[in-house]
Each structure stands twice: as structure tokens, then as C-alpha cells.
C-alpha atoms as an extended CHARMM CRD file, in Angstrom:
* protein
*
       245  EXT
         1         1  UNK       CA             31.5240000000       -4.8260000000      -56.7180000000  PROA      1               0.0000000000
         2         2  UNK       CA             29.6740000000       -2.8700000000      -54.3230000000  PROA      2               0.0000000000
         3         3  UNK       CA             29.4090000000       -3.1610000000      -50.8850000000  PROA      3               0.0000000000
         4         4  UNK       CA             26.9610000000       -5.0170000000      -48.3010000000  PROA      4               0.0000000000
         5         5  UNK       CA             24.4910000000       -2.6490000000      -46.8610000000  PROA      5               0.0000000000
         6         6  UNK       CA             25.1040000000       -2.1180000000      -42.6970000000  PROA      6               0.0000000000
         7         7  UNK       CA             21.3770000000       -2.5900000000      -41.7290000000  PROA      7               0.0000000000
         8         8  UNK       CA             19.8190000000       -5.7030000000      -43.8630000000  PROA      8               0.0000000000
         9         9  UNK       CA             15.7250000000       -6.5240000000      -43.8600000000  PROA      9               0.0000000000
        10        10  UNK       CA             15.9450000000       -9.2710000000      -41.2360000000  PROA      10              0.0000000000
        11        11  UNK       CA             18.7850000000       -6.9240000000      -39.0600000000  PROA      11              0.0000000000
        12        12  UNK       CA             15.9310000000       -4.0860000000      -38.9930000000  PROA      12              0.0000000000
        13        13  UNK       CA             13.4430000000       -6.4300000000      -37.9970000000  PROA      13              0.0000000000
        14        14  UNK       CA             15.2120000000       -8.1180000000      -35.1190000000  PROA      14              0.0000000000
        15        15  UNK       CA             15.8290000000       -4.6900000000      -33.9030000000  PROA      15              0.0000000000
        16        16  UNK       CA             12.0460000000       -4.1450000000      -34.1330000000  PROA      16              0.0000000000
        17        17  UNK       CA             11.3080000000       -6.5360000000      -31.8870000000  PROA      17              0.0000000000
        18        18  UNK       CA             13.6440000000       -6.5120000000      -29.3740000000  PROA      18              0.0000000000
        19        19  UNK       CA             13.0030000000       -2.5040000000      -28.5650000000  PROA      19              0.0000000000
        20        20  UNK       CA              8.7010000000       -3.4500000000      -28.8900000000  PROA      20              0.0000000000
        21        21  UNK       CA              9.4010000000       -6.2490000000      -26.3410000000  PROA      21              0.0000000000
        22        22  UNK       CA             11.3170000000       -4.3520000000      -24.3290000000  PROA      22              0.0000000000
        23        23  UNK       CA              9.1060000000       -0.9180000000      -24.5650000000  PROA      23              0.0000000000
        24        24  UNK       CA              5.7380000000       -3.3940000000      -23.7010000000  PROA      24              0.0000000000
        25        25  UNK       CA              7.7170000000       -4.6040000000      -20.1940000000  PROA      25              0.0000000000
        26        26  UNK       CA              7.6620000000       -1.0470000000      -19.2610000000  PROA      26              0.0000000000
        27        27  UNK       CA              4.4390000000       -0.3410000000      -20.1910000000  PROA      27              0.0000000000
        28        28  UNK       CA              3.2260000000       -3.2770000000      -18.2120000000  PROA      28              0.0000000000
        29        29  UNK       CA              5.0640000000       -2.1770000000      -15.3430000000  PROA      29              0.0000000000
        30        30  UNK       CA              3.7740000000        1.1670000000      -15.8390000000  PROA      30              0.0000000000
        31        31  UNK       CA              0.4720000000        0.4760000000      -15.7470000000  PROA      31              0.0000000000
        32        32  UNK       CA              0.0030000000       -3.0050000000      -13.3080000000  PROA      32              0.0000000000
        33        33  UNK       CA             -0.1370000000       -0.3640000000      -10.7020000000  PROA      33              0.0000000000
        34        34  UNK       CA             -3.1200000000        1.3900000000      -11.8980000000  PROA      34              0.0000000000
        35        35  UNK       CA             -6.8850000000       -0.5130000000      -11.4840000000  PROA      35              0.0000000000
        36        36  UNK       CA             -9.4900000000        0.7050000000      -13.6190000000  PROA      36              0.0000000000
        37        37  UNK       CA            -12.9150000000        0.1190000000      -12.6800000000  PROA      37              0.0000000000
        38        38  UNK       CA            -14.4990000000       -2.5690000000      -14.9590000000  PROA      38              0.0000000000
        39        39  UNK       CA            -17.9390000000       -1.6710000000      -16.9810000000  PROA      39              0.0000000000
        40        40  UNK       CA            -19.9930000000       -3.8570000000      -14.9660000000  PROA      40              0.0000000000
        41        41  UNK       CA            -18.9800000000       -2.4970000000      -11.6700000000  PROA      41              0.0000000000
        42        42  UNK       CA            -19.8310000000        1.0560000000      -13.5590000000  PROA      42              0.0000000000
        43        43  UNK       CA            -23.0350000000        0.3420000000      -13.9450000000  PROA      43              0.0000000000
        44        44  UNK       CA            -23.7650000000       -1.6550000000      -10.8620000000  PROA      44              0.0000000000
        45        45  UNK       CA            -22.4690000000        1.4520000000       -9.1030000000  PROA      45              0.0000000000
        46        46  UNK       CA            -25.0940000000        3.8390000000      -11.2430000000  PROA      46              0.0000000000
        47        47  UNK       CA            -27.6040000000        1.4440000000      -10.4930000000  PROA      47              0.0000000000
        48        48  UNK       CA            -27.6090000000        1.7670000000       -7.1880000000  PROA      48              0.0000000000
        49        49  UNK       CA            -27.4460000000        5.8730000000       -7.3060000000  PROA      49              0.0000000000
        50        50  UNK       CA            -30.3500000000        5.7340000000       -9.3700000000  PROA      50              0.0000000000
        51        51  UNK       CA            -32.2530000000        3.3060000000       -6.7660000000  PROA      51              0.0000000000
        52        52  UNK       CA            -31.3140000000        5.3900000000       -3.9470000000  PROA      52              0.0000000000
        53        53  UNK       CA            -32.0560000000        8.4560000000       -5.4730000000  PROA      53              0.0000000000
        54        54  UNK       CA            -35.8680000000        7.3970000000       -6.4880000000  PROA      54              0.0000000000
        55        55  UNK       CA            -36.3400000000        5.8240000000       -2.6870000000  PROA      55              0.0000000000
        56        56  UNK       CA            -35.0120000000        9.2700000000       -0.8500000000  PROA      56              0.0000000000
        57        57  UNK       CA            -37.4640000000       11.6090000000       -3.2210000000  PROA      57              0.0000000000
        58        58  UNK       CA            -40.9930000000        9.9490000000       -3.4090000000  PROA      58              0.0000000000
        59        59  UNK       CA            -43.6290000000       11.7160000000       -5.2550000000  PROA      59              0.0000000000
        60        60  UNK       CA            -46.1130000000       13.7890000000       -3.3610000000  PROA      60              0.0000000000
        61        61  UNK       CA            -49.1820000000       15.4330000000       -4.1510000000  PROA      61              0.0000000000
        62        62  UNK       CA            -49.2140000000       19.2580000000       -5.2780000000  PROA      62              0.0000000000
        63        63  UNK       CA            -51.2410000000       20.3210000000       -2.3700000000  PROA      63              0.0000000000
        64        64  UNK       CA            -48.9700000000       18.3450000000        0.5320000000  PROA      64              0.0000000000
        65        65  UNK       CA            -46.8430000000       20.4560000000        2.0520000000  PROA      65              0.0000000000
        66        66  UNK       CA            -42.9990000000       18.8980000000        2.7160000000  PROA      66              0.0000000000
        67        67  UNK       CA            -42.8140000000       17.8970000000        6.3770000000  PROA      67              0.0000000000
        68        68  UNK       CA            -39.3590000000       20.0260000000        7.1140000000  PROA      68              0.0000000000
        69        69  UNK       CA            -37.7380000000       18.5890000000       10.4270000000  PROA      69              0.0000000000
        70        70  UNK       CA            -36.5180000000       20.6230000000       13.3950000000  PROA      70              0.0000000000
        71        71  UNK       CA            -32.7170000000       20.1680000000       13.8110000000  PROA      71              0.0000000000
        72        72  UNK       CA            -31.7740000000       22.8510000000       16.5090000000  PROA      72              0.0000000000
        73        73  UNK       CA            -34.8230000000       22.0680000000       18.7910000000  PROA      73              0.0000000000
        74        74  UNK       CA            -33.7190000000       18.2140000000       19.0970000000  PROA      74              0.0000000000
        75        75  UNK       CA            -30.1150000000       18.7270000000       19.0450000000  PROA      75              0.0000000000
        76        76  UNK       CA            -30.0790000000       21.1720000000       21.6600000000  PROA      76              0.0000000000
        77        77  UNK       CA            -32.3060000000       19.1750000000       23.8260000000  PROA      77              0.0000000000
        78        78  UNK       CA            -30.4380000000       16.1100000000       23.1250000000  PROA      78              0.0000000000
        79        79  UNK       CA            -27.2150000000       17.3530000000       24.1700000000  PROA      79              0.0000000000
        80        80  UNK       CA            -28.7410000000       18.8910000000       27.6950000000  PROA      80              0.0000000000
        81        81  UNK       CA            -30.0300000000       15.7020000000       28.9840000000  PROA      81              0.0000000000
        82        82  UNK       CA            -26.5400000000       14.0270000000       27.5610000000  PROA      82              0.0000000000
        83        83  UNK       CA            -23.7470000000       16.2230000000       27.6930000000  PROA      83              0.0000000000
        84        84  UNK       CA            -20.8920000000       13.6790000000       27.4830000000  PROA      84              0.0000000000
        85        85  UNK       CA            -22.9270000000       11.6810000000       25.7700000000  PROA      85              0.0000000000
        86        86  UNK       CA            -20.7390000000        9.6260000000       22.6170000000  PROA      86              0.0000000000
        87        87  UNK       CA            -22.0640000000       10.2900000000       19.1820000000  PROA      87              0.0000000000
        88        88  UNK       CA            -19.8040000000        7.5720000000       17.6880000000  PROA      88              0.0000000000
        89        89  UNK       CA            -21.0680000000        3.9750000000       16.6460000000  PROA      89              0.0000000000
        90        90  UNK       CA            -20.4070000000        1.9920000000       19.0310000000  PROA      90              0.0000000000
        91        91  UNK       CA            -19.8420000000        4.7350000000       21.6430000000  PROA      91              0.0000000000
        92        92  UNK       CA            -16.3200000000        5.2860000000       22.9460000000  PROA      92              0.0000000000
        93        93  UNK       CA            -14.9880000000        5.4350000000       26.4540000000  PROA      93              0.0000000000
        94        94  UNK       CA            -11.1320000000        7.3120000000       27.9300000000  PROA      94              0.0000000000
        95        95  UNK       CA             -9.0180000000        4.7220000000       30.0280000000  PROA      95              0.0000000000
        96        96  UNK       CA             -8.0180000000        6.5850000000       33.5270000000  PROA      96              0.0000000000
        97        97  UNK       CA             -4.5700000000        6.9060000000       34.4360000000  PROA      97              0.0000000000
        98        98  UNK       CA             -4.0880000000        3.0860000000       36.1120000000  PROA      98              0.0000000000
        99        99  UNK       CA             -5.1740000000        1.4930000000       32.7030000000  PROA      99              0.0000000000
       100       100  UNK       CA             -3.3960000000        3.4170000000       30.5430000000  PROA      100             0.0000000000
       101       101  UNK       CA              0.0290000000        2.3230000000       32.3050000000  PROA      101             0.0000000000
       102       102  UNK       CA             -1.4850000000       -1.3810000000       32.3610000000  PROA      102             0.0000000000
       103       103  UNK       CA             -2.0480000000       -1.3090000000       28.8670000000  PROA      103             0.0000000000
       104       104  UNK       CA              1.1280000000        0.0690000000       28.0060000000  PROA      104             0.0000000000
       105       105  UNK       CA              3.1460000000       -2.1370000000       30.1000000000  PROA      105             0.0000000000
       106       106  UNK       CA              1.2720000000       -5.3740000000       28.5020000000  PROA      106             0.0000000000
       107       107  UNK       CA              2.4940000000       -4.1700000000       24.7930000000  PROA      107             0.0000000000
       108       108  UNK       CA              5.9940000000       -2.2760000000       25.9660000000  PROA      108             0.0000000000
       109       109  UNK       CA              4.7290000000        1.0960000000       24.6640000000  PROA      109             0.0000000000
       110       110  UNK       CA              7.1230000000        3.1400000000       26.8290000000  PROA      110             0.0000000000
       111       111  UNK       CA              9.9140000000        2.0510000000       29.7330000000  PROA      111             0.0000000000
       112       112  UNK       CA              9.8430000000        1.6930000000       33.0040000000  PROA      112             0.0000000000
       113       113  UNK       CA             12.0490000000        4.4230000000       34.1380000000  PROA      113             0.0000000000
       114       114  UNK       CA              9.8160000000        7.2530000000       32.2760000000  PROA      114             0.0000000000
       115       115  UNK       CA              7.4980000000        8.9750000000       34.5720000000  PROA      115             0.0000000000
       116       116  UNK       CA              5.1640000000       10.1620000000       32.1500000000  PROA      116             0.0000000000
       117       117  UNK       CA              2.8230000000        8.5630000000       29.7830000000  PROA      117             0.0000000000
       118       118  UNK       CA              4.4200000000        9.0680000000       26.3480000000  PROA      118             0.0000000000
       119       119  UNK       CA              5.8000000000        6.4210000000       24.3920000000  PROA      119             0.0000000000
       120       120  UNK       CA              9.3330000000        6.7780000000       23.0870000000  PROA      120             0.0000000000
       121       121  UNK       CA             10.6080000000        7.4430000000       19.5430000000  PROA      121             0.0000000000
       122       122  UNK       CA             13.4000000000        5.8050000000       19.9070000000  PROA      122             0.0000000000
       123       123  UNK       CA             13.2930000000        1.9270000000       19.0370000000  PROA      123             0.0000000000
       124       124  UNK       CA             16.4940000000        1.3410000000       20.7970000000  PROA      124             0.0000000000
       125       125  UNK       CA             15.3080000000        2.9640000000       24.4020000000  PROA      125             0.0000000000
       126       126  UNK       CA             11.8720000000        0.7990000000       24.1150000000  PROA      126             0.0000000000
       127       127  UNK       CA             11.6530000000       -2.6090000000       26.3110000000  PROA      127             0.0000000000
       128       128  UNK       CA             10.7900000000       -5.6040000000       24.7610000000  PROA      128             0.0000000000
       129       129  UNK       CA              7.9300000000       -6.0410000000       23.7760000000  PROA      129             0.0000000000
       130       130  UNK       CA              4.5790000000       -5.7980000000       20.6460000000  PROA      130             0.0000000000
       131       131  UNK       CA              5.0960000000       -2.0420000000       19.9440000000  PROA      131             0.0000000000
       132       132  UNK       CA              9.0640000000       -2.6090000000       19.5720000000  PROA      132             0.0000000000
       133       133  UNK       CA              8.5350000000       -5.4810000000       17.3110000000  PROA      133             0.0000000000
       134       134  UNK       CA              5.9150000000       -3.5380000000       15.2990000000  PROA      134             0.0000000000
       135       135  UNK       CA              8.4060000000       -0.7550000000       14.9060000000  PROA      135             0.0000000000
       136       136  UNK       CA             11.1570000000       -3.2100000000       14.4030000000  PROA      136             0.0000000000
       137       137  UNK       CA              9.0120000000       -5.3430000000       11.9840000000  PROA      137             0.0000000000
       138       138  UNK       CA              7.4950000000       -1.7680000000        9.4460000000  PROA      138             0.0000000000
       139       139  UNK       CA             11.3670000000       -0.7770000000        9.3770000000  PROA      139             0.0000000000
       140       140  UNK       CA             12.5450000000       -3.9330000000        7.6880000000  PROA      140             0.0000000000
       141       141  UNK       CA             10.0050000000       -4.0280000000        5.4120000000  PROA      141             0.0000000000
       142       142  UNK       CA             10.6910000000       -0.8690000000        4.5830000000  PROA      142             0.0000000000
       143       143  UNK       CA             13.8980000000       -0.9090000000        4.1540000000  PROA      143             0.0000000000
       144       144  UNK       CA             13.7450000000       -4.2470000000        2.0590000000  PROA      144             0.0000000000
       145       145  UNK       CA             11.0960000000       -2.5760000000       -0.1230000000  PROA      145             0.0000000000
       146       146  UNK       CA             13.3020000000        0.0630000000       -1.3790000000  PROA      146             0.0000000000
       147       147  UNK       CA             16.3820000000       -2.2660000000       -1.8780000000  PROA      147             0.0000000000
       148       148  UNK       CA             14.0160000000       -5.0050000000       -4.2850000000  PROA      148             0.0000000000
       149       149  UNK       CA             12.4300000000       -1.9240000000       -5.8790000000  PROA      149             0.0000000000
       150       150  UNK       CA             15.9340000000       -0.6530000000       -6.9310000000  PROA      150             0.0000000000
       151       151  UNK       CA             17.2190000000       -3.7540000000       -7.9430000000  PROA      151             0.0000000000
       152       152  UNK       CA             13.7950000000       -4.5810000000       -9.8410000000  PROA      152             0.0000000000
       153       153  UNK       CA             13.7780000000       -1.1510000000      -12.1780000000  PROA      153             0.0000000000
       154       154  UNK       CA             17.9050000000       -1.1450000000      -12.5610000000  PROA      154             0.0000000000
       155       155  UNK       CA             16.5710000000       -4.7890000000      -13.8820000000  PROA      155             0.0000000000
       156       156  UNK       CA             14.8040000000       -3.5360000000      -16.2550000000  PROA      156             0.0000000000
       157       157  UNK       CA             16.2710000000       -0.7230000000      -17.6240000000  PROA      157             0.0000000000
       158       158  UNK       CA             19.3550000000       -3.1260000000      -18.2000000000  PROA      158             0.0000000000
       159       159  UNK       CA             17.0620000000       -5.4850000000      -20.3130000000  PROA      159             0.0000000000
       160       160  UNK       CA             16.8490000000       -2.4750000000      -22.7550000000  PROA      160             0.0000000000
       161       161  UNK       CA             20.6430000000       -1.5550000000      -22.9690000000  PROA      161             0.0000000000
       162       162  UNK       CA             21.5040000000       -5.1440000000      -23.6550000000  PROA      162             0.0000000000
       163       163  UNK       CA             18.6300000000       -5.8570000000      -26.1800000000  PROA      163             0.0000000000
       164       164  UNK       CA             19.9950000000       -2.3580000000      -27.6510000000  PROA      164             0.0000000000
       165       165  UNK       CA             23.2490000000       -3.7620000000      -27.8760000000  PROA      165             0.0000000000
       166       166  UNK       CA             23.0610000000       -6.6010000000      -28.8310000000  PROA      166             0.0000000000
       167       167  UNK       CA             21.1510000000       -5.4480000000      -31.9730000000  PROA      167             0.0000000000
       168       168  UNK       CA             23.7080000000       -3.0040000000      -32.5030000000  PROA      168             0.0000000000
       169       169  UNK       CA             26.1330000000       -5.2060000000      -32.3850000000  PROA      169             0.0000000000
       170       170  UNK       CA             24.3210000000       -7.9650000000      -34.5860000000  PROA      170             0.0000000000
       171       171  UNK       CA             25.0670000000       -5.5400000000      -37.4190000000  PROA      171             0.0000000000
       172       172  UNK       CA             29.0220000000       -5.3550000000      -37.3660000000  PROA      172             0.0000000000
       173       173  UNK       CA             31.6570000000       -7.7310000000      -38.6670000000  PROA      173             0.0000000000
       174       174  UNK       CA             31.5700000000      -11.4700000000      -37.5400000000  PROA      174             0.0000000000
       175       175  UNK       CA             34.4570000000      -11.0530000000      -35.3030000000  PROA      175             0.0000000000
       176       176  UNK       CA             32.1510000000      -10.3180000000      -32.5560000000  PROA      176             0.0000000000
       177       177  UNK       CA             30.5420000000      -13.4560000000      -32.0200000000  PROA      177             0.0000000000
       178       178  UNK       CA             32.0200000000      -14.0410000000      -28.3530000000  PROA      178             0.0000000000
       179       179  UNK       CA             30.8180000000      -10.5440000000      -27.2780000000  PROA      179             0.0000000000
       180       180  UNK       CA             27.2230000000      -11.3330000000      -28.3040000000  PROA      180             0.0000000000
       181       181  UNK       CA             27.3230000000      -14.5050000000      -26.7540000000  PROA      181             0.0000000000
       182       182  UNK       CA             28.6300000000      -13.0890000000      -23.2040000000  PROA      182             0.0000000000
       183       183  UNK       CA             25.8040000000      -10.2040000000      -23.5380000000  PROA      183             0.0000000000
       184       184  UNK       CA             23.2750000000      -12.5390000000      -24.7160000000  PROA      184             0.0000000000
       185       185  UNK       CA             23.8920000000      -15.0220000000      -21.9450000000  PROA      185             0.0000000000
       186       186  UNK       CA             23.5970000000      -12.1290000000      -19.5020000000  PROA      186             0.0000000000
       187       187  UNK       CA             20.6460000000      -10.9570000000      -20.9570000000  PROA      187             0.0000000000
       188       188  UNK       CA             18.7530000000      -14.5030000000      -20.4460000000  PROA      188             0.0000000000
       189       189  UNK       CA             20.1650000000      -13.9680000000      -17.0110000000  PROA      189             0.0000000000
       190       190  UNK       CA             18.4650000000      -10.7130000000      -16.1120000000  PROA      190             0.0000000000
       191       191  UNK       CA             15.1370000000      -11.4620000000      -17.7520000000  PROA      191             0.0000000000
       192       192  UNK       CA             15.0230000000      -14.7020000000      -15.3790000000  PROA      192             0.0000000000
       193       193  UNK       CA             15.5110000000      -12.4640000000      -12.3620000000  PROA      193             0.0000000000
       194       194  UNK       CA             13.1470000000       -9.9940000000      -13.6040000000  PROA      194             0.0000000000
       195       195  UNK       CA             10.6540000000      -13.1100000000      -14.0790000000  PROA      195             0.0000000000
       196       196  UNK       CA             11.4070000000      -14.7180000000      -10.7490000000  PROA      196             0.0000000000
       197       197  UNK       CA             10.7500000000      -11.4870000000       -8.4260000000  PROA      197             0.0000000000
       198       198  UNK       CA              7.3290000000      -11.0120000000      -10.7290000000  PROA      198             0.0000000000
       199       199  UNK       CA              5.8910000000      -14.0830000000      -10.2020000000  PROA      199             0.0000000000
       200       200  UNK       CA              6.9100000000      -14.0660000000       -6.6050000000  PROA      200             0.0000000000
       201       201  UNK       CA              5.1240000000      -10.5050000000       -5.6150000000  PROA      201             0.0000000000
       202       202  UNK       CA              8.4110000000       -8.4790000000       -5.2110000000  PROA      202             0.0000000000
       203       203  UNK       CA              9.0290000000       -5.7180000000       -4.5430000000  PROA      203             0.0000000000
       204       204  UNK       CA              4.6990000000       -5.0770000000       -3.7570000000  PROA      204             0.0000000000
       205       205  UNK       CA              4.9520000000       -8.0310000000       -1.0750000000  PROA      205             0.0000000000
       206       206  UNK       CA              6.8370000000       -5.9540000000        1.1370000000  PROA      206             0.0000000000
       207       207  UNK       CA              5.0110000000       -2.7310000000        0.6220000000  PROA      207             0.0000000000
       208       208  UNK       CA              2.0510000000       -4.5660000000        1.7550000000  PROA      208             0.0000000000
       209       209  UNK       CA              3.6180000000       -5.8270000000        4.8030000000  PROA      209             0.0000000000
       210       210  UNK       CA              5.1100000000       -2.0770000000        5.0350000000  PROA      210             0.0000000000
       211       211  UNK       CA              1.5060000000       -0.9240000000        4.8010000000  PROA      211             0.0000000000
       212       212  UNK       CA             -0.2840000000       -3.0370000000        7.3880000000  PROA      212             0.0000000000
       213       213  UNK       CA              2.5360000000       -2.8730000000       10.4060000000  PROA      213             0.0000000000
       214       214  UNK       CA              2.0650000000        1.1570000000        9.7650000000  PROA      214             0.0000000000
       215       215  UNK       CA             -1.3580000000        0.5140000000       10.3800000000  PROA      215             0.0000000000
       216       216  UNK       CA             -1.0080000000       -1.7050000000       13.5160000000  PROA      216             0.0000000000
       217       217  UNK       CA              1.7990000000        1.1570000000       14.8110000000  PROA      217             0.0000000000
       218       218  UNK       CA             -0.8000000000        3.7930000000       14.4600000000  PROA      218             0.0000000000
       219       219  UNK       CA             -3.2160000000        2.4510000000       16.1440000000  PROA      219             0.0000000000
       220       220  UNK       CA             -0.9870000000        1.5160000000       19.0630000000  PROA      220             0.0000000000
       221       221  UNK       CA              0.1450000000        5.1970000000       19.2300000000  PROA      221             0.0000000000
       222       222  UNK       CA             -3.5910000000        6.5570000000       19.2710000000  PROA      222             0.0000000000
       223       223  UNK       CA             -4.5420000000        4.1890000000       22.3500000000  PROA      223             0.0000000000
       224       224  UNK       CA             -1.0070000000        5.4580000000       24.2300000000  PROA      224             0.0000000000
       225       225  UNK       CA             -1.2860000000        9.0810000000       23.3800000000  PROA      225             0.0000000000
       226       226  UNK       CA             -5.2460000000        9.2050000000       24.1850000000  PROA      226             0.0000000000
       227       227  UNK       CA             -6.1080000000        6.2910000000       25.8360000000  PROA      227             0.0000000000
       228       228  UNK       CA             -9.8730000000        5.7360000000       23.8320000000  PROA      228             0.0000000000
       229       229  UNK       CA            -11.0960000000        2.6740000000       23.5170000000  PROA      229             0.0000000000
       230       230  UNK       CA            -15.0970000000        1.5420000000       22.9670000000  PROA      230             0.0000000000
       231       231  UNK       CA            -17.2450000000        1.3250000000       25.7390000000  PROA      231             0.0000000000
       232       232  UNK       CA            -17.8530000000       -1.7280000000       25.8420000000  PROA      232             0.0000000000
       233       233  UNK       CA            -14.1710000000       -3.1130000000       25.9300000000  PROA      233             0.0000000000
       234       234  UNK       CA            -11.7600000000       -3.7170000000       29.1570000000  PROA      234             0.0000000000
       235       235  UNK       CA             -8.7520000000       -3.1130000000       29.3890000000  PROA      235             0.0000000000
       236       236  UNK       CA             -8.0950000000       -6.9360000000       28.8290000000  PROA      236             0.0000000000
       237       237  UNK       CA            -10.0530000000       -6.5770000000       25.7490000000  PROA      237             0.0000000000
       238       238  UNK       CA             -7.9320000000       -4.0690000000       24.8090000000  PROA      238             0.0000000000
       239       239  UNK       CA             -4.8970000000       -5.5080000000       24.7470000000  PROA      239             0.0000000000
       240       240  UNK       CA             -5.8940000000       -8.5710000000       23.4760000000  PROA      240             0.0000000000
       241       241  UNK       CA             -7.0440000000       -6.4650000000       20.5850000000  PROA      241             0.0000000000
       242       242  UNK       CA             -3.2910000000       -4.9620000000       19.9920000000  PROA      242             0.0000000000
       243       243  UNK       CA             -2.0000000000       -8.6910000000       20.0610000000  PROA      243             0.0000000000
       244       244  UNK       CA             -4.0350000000      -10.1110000000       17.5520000000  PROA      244             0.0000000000
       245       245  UNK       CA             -4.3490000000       -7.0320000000       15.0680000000  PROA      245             0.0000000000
């Protein structure tokens, strides 16, 4: 009488299955980060270089001569009659010593004891105040982005040692039947957390957030360190603008 063979059909097909399930989780993983520009947005976007390119070279006759422009005469003479004149669109102004501390004081950029005009690293020395709770705000976002990102891939690369396991184990004597079920249970477990941080955005949600309150903080730290601002704003304006970034 000879013996059963180790790996059966169906055995080698389960195992099949479970590792292509598991290998196409990574892969979608993998590659949900990357965007790839679609074919109609390709050619929309050649379309328009091709319209562009036509309008900025007309055709001309063999005998005109090309009308070439004059830079240096008309930037020199430009910047004589406006030497501090802005080049930027809209133009941009300096706040003077007096609104610079105004505007710092409204958003709590630096502390009251501090003579000079710099804000402070530290989180802890900062008053109350926007720019602490911006700080405040991109560090626990942060800081909760690495912790679901961990827990997400550790997911994930547990849903492959317990698929592998379970197959391996599919393929021994019948006196395993409670380990399977223990390791199949926690399998079903781990594929429902993987499932429920997906559909909810995590871990991305909170490198968004992480993303925009950098944002906000750097463009608090450019007003305090230089104090520019457009010409047209006051220094109400401007911190109204800091409040509802």
C-alpha cells in the first residue's frame, strides 16, 4: 500500500491563491501611490504645445526682416526711473519694525520677554497662541503618521506569514485542526483591520494634514523672519490672512 502524497492537486492550488492574493495587496499598495497621467490628458497637454507653438511663430514673408527687441535699453531705463520698484505680481511691500512686533504678537510668533525679532524653536518657550498650535498641530500629525504607517505595513506583511502558514499547515496530519482555526481566525482579524484603515484614508489622512500645517508653519516663519507682505495688504490684512490659512 503506498503512501498519500504530502502536497495533493487541490493543496497546491489553495496555496496558489492565497500567496497571488496576498502578492496583488502589495502590489496595490505599491503602486496606489504612483498617478500616471491618463491618455487623454496626454494629448490634451500636446495639444496645447502644438497651439502655442503655431501662435508664438507666425509665418512671415522672405523679404521681412524679424523685428528683434531691445532688452538692455528698456531694462536699464526702467530700473533708473524705479529703483525699488517690485517686479513681483502683485508687488510686495517690508513691514517696519512696529508691525512686525504687532503681527507677531497677534499670532504668538515669539515671547514677550525676547528683545529681538526672531521667533523661537522651541514649542515649549512659545506663548499661546496660532504659531504654537500650528507647531503643536504638524507634530501630532506627524507623529501619528508614522505610528498608522507602521502598524499598516507590519499589517500586511503578517497577512502573508499567516496565509503562508496556514497553507503549510493545511498539508500535515489532521491533528492540527485547532491551530488552523486560531491562525485562521486571526487572519480574518488582520485583513479587517487592514480593510478598515483603507477605506478610512489611513495612514495618507494624516500625511495630508502633516503636509498642509508644514505649509501654514512656513509661511508664518517667512512673514516673522522677513516681514514681506503685498502691497496692498495691512497689517490687519495680514494677520487675518495667518488665521484663516
Amino acid at each position: 500500500m503506498t503512501d498519500a502524497p504530502l502536497f495533493s492537486r487541490e493543496k497546491v492550488i489553495v496555496f496558489i491563491l492565497v500567496s497571488f492574493s496576498a502578492f496583488s495587496i502589495v502590489l496595490h499598495q505599491v503602486f496606489a501611490k504612483r498617478k500616471c497621467p491618463s491618455s487623454s490628458s496626454v494629448l490634451r497637454i500636446a495639444s496645447q504645445f502644438l497651439q502655442n507653438t503655431t501662435m508664438a511663430t507666425p509665418p512671415h514673408s522672405p523679404d521681412e526682416k524679424p523685428i528683434i527687441p531691445n532688452f538692455s535699453s528698456t531694462h536699464s531705463s526702467t530700473n533708473s526711473d524705479h529703483p525699488l520698484l517690485s517686479k513681483l505680481n502683485p508687488a510686495v511691500r517690508q513691514l517696519d519694525q512696529n508691525e512686525r512686533l504687532t503681527v507677531c504678537r497677534a499670532i504668538g510668533a515669539f515671547s514677550e520677554d525676547e528683545e529681538k525679532l526672531s521667533p523661537t524653536i522651541n514649542v515649549k518657550k512659545l506663548p499661546d497662541g496660532l504659531y504654537k498650535d500650528i507647531i503643536q498641530s504638524r507634530q501630532n500629525s506627524q507623529r501619528m503618521y508614522y505610528i498608522l504607517a507602521t502598524l499598516y505595513n507590519f499589517c500586511l506583511v503578517l497577512q502573508l506569514g499567516l496565509g503562508a502558514i496556514l497553507t503549510a499547515l493545511g498539508a500535515t496530519s489532521k491533528e492540527t485542526k485547532l491551530a488552523i482555526t486560531t491562525l485562521a481566525a486571526a487572519n480574518t482579524i488582520n485583513a479587517g483591520i487592514i480593510a478598515l484603515m483603507h477605506n478610512s484614508g489611513l495612514p495618507n489622512r494624516y500625511r495630508k494634514d502633516w503636509s498642509e500645517f508644514y505649509r501654514v508653519e512656513l509661511f508664518v516663519q517667512e512673514l516673522v523672519h522677513t516681514g514681506i507682505i503685498q502691497k496692498d495688504l495691512t497689517v490687519a490684512d495680514t494677520i487675518d490672512t495667518c488665521w484663516t490659512m
